[in-house]
C-alpha positions, -999 to +999 in steps of 0.1 A: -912+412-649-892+444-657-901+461-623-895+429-604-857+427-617-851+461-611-862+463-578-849+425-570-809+437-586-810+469-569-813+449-535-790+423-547-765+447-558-769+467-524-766+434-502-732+425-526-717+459-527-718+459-484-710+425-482-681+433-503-674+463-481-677+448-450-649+417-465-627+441-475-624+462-439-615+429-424-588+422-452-574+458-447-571+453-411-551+426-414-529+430-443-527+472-433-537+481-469-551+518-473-583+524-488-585+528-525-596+562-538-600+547-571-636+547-577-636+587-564-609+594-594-631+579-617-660+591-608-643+627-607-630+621-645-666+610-657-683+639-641-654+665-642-657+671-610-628+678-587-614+702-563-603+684-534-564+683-528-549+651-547-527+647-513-555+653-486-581+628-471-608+653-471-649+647-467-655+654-504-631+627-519-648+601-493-679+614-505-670+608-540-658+578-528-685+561-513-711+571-541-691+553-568-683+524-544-715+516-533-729+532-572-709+502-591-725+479-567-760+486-567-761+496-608-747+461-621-773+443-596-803+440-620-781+426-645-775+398-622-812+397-614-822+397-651-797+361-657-814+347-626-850+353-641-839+342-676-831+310-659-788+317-656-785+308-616-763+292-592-724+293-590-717+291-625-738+320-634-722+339-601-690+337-619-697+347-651-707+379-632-678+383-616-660+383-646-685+415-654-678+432-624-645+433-629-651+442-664-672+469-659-642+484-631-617+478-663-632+499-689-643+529-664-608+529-648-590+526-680-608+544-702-606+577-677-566+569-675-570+558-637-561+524-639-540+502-653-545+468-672-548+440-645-519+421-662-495+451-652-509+449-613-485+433-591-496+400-581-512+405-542-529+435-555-548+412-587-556+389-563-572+410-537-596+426-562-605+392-576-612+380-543-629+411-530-649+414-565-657+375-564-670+380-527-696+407-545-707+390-575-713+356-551-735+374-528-752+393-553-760+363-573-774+340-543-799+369-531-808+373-572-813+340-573-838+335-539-853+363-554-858+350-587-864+316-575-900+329-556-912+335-599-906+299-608-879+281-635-869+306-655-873+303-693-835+286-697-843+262-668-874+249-685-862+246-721-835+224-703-860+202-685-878+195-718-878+159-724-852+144-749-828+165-730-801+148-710-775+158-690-736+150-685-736+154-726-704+168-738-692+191-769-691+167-798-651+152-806-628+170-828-629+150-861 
């Protein structure tokens, strides 16, 4: 099972990361925002690498770039996998993994002192990374799950189709 979700996220992850790519060229070309060198500055404060000019545009930085971009992307991939063969699919589990991916950005760009918290973002900017971020965990999730899907229920789905169990039941009322 291991090899199957590694293999199964790492496409995932690759098929979210460029169709998370490919969304945010088209936003950029109509709002006119510049690419983010985020992910290169973090990736340069993990590794200590550096030595391109902070001011320049130059191969290296969109090197760095791209291998962090597309990195994030393709790493987090078998954690979706791994929910969709425990039997954690569909929307609901796509958006607790968007709240991952944007977790996981958090801690790297904070804790290397490239980022801010998202409360201090303005506004537009917030709300393009949770679009572009919710675009990534979406797609991700649906090929995890067509992937997964080809093993069977996973163990969650058939603990919940046990008889006795219904659905539509609530939390129980506050006493």
């Amino acid at each position: 099972m291991w090899r199957r979700v590694l293999w199964e996220g790492t496409v995932a992850g690759a098929v979210g990361v460029v169709t998370m790519t490919l969304a945010e060229k088209v936003e950029q070309r109509v709002t006119g925002r510049p690419d983010s060198h985020v992910p290169a500055r973090v990736l340069e404060r993990l590794t200590g690498i550096s030595g391109h000019d902070p001011g320049s545009q130059d191969g290296r930085l969109r090197t760095t770039n791209l291998l962090m971009h597309y990195g994030q992307g393709i790493a987090l991939g078998p954690l979706r996998s791994l929910m969709a063969h425990a039997g954690l699919r569909g929307p609901v589990a796509s958006t607790k993994f968007t709240v991952v991916r944007l977790t996981n950005d958090q801690i790297l760009e904070n804790m290397t002192g490239v980022g801010a918290p998202p409360q201090t973002w303005p506004r537009p900017e917030l709300i393009v990374d949770l679009l572009h971020k919710s675009i990534y965990a979406f797609t991700t999730g649906l090929v995890a799950d067509l992937l997964a899907a080809r093993s069977g229920p996973g163990p969650g789905q058939v603990h919940a189709s046990q008889p006795g169990r219904r659905g539509g039941v609530g939390p129980l009322p506050r006493s």
